[in-house]
C-alpha positions as CSV (number, residue, x, y, z in Angstrom):
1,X,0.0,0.0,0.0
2,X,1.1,3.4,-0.8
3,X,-0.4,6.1,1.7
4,X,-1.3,9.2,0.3
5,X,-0.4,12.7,2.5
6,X,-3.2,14.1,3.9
7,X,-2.3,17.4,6.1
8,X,0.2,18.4,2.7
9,X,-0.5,22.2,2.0
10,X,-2.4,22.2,4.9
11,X,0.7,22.1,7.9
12,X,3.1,22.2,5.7
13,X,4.3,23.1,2.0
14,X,2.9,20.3,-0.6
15,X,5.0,21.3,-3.2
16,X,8.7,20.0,-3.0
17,X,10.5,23.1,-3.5
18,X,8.3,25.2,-1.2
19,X,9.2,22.2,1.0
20,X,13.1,22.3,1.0
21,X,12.4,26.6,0.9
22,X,10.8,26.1,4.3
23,X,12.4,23.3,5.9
24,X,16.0,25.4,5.4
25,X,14.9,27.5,7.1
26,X,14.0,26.0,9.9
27,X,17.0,23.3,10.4
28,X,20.1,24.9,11.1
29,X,23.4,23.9,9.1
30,X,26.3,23.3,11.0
31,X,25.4,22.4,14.1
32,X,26.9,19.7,15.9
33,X,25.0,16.7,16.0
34,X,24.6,14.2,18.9
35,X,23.7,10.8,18.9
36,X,20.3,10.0,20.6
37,X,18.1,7.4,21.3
38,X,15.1,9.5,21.4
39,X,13.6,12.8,20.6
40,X,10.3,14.9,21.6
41,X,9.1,16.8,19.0
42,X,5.9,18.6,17.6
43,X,3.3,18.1,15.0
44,X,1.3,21.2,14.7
45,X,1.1,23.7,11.6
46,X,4.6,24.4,10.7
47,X,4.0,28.3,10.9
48,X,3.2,27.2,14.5
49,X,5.4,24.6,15.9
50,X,8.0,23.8,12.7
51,X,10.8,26.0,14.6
52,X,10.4,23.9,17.9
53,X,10.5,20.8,15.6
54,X,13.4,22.0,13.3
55,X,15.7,23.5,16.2
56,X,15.7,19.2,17.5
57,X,16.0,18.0,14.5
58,X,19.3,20.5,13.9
59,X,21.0,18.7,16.7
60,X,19.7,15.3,16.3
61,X,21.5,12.6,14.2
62,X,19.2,11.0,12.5
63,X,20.0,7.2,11.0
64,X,18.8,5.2,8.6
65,X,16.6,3.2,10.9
66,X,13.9,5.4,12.9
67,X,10.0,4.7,14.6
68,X,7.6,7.4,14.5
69,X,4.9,6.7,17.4
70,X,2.2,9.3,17.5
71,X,-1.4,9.5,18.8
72,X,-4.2,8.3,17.5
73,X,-6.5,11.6,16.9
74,X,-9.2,10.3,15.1
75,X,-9.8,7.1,17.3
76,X,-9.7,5.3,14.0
77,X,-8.3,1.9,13.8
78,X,-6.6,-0.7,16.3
79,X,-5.8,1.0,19.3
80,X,-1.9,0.2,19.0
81,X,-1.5,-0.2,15.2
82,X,2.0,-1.0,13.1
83,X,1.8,-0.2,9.7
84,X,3.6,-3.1,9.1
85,X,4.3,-2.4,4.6
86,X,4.6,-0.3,2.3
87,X,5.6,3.3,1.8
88,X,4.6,6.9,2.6
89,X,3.9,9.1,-0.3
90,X,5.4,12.5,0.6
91,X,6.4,15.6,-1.7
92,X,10.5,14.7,-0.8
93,X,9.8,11.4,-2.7
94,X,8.1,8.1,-1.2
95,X,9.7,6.9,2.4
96,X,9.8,3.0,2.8
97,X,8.6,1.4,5.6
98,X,11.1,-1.1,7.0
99,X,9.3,-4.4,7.3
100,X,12.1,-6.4,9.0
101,X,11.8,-3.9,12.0
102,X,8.1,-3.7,12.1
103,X,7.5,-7.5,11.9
104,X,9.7,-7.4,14.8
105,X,7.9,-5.0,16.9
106,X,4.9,-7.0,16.4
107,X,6.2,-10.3,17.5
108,X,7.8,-9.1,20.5
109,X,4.4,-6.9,21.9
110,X,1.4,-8.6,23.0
111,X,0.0,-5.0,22.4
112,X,1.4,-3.9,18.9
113,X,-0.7,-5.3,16.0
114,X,-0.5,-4.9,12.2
115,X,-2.8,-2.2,11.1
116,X,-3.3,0.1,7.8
117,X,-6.5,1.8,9.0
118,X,-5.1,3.9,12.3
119,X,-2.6,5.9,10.0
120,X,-4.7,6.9,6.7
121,X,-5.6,10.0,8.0
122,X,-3.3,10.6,11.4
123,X,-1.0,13.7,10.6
124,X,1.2,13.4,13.9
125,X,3.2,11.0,12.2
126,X,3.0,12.4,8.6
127,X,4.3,16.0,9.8
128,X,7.2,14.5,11.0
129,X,8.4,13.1,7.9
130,X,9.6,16.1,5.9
131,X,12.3,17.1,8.6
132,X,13.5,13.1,9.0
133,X,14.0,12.8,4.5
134,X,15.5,16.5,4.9
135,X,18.1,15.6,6.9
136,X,18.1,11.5,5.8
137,X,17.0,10.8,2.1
138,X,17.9,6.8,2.9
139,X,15.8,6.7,5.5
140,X,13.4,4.0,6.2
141,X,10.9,3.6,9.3
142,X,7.8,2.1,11.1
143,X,4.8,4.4,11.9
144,X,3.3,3.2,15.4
145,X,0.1,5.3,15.8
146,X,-0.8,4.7,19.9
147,X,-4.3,5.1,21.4
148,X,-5.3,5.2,25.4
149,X,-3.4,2.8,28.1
150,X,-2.4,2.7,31.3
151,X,1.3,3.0,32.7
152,X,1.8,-0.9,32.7
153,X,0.7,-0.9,28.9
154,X,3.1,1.7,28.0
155,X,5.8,0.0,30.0
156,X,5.1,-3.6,28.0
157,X,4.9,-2.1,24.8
158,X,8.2,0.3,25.6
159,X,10.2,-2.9,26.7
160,X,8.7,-4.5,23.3
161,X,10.2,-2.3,21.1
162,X,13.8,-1.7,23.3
163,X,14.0,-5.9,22.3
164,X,13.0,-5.4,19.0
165,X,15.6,-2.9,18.2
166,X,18.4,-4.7,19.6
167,X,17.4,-7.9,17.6
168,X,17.6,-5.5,14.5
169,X,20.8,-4.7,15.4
170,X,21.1,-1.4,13.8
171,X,21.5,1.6,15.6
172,X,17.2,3.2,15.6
173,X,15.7,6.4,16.9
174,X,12.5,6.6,18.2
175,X,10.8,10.3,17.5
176,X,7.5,11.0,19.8
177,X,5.3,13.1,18.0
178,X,3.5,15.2,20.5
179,X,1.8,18.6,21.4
180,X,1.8,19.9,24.3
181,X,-1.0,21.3,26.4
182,X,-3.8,23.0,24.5
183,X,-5.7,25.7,24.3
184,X,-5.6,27.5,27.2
185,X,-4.1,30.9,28.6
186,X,-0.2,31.5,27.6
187,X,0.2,31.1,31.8
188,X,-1.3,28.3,31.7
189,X,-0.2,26.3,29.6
190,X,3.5,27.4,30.5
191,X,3.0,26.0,33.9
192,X,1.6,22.7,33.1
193,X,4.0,22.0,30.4
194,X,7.0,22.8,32.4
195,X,5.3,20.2,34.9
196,X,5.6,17.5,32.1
197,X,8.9,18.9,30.8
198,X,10.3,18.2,34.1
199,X,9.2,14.9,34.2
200,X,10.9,14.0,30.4
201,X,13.8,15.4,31.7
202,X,14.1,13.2,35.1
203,X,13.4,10.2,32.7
204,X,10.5,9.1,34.7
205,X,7.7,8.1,32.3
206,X,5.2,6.4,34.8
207,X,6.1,10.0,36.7
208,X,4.8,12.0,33.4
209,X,2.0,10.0,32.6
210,X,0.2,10.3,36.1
211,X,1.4,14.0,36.1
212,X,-0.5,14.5,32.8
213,X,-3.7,12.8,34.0
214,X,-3.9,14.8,37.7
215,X,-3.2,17.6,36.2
216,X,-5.6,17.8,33.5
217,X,-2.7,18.1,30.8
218,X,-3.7,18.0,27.5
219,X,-0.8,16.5,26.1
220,X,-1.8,14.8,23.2
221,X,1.1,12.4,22.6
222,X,1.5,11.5,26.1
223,X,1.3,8.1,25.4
224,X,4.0,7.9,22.6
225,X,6.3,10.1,24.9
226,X,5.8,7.8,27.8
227,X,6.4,4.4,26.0
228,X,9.8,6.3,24.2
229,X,11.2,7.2,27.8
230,X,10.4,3.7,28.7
231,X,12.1,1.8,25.5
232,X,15.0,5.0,25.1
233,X,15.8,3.3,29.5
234,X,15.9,0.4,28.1
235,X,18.5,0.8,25.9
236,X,20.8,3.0,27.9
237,X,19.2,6.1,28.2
238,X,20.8,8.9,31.1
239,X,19.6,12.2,30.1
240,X,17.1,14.4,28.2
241,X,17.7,17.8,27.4
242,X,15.1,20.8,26.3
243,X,15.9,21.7,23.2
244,X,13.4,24.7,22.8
245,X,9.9,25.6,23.6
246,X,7.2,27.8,22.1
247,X,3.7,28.5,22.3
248,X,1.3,29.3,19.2
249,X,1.0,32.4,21.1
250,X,4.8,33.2,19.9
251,X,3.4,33.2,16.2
252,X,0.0,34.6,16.6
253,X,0.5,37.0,19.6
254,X,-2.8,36.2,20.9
255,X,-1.9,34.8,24.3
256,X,-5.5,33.8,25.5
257,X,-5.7,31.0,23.6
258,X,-2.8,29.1,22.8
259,X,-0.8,25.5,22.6
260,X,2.6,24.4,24.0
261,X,5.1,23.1,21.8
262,X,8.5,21.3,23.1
263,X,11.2,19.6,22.0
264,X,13.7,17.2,23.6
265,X,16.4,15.2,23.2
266,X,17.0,11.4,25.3
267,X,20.8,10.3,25.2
């Protein structure tokens, strides 16, 4: 199956050179990069968010191997669905799914199951893409989009795909494609995302995923940051670091009404 783009000259250029125009701009050359196991990033409009996503993705080093989890807006789909073949049709050519890897997330999660339906119309994943085939034009990956579970879910399905990348062998970074908390005052949401920041940054996912539920956090892609501290622990993780964070506020300059936008690094 080839999936077609959906959010394309909607969150972000459709045409390939208005593409490349925008993503330069956004993705600094030169910068050092530093190998990670894991990275926090948005998926909004980029006019909103693409400068949170692009300063991470200017430090990040990206291989040829990477897994994309993001949330399951739509509640479309199996609740923890692989797209196990294929390729993505994007405007920076078609991106191949790697179906060694994805078979073997699937066979080591009692949870992860093959599933086409989940990503036909999920941008958190798609949005991503454009900065990964910027940076990595060989780059293949699985798209994991993640519904609702509980901390013990997240931490089978996080262990699941730790084992799966070290039976692949090759070195794989996972990207957690998340917003942050929506639509409320600039204040706000400041203070409640620095409460889930904090929590990234200790490497504590069971700590961030009950801080997101007492604190009414609207953190869409709780879920795929929780199970990517858990698997990034799993295979040696010691650190995160906050790469940059915005609000839509920063764009728009209407602070009543606004979402939170980080991005992180795990080494």
């Amino acid at each position: 199956m080839i999936r077609q783009p959906t959010v394309a000259d909607q969150f972000y250029p459709g045409g390939e050179q208005g593409l490349i125009n925008d993503l330069s701009g956004r993705i600094k050359e030169g910068q050092a990069k530093e190998k990670v196991l894991a990275i926090v990033t948005p998926h909004a409009g980029y006019i909103y968010s693409g400068n949170v996503a692009g300063s991470v993705y200017s430090v990040a080093e990206i291989p040829k191997d990477v897994i994309v989890m993001g949330p399951n807006h739509h509640g479309i789909g199996a609740p923890f669905a692989v797209m196990a073949q294929g390729k993505w049709r994007m405007p920076l050519g078609d991106i191949t799914i790697n179906e060694r890897l994805a078979a073997l997330l699937i066979e080591e999660s009692k949870w992860l199951e093959a599933d086409t339906q989940a990503h036909v119309h999920e941008h958190s994943i798609e949005v991503q893409l454009p900065f990964i085939q910027y940076l990595r034009a060989d780059v293949e990956f699985v798209p994991i989009v993640l519904g609702m579970a509980d901390i013990r879910t997240c931490e089978e399905i996080g262990t699941a795909i730790a084992r799966a990348i070290k039976r692949h062998g090759t070195h794989v970074v996972l990207i957690a494609s998340t917003d942050m908390t929506h639509y409320e005052s600039q204040e706000s949401v400041r203070e409640k995302d620095q409460l889930a920041i904090d929590k990234i940054r200790a490497l504590d996912p069971a700590g961030l995923l009950d801080t997101v539920t007492r604190n009414s956090i609207s953190m869409c892609g709780v879920l795929p940051t929780t199970i990517a501290l858990v698997a990034a622990k799993e295979l040696g993780a010691t650190k995160s670091q906050l790469i940059q964070y915005a609000t839509s506020g920063d764009v728009s300059g209407d602070y009543s009404y606004v979402v939170g936008y980080a991005g992180l690094i795990i080494q």
